[in-house]
C-alpha positions as a printed NumPy array, in Angstrom:
array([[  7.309,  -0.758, -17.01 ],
       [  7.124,   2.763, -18.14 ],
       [  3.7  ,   1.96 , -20.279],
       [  1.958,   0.452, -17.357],
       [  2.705,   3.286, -15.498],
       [  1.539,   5.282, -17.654],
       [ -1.502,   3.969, -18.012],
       [ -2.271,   3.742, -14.67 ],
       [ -1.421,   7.511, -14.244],
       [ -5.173,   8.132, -15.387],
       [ -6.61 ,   9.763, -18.671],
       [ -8.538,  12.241, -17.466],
       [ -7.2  ,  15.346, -15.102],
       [-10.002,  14.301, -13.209],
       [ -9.053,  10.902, -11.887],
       [ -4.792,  11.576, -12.02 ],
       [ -2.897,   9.108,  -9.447],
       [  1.009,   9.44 ,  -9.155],
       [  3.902,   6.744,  -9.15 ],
       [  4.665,   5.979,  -5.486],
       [  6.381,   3.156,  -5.152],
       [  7.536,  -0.48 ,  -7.424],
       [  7.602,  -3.194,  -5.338],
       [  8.658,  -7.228,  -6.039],
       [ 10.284,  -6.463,  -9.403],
       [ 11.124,  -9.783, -10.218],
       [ 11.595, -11.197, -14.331],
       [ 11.552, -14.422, -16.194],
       [ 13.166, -15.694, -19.088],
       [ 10.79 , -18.027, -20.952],
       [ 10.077, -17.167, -25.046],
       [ 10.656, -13.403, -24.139],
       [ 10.757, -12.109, -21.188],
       [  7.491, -12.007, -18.034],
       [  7.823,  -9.013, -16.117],
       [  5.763,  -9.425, -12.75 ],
       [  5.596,  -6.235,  -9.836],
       [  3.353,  -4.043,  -7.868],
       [  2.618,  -0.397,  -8.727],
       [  1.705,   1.504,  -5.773],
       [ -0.11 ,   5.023,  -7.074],
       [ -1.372,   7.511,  -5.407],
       [ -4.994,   9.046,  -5.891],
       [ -4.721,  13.461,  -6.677],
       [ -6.954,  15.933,  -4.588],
       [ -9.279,  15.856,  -7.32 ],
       [ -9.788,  12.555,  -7.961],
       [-13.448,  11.909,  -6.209],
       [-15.849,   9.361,  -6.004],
       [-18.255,  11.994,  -8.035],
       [-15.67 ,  12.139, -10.817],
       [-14.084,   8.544, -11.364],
       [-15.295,   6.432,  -8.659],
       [-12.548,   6.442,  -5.934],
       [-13.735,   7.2  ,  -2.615],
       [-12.551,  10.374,  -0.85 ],
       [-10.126,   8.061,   1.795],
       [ -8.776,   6.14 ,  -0.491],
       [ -5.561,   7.782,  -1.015],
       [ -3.419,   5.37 ,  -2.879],
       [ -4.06 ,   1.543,  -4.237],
       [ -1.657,  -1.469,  -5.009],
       [ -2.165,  -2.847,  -8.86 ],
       [ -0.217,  -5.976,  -9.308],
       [  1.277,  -6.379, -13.235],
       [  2.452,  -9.483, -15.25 ],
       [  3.385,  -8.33 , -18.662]])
């Protein structure tokens, strides 16, 4: 989990979100292990729609994983 949060964190200082919340951490056993959750992150000050394309109300976004 800690790489898809980290990639979601953003790669620019321009478009940085922050970690709010995981939510419906659930896993599977099948030839490894499926990982499947919700990353709630939060959009920074700076991140505009000028600068990475988020609009100015959008303050945080819900990206649903399956790794």
């Amino acid at each position: 989990m800690a790489w898809a949060v980290a990639r979601l964190g953003g790669s620019t200082l321009a478009c940085q979100r922050t970690l709010l919340q995981v939510k419906g951490f659930t896993s599977q056993v099948v030839a490894g292990t499926l990982y499947e959750f919700d990353v709630v992150v939060g959009h920074s000050t700076a991140s505009t729609l000028a600068a990475c394309g988020v609009p100015a109300d959008l303050l945080e976004e819900t990206c649903h994983l399956v790794v």
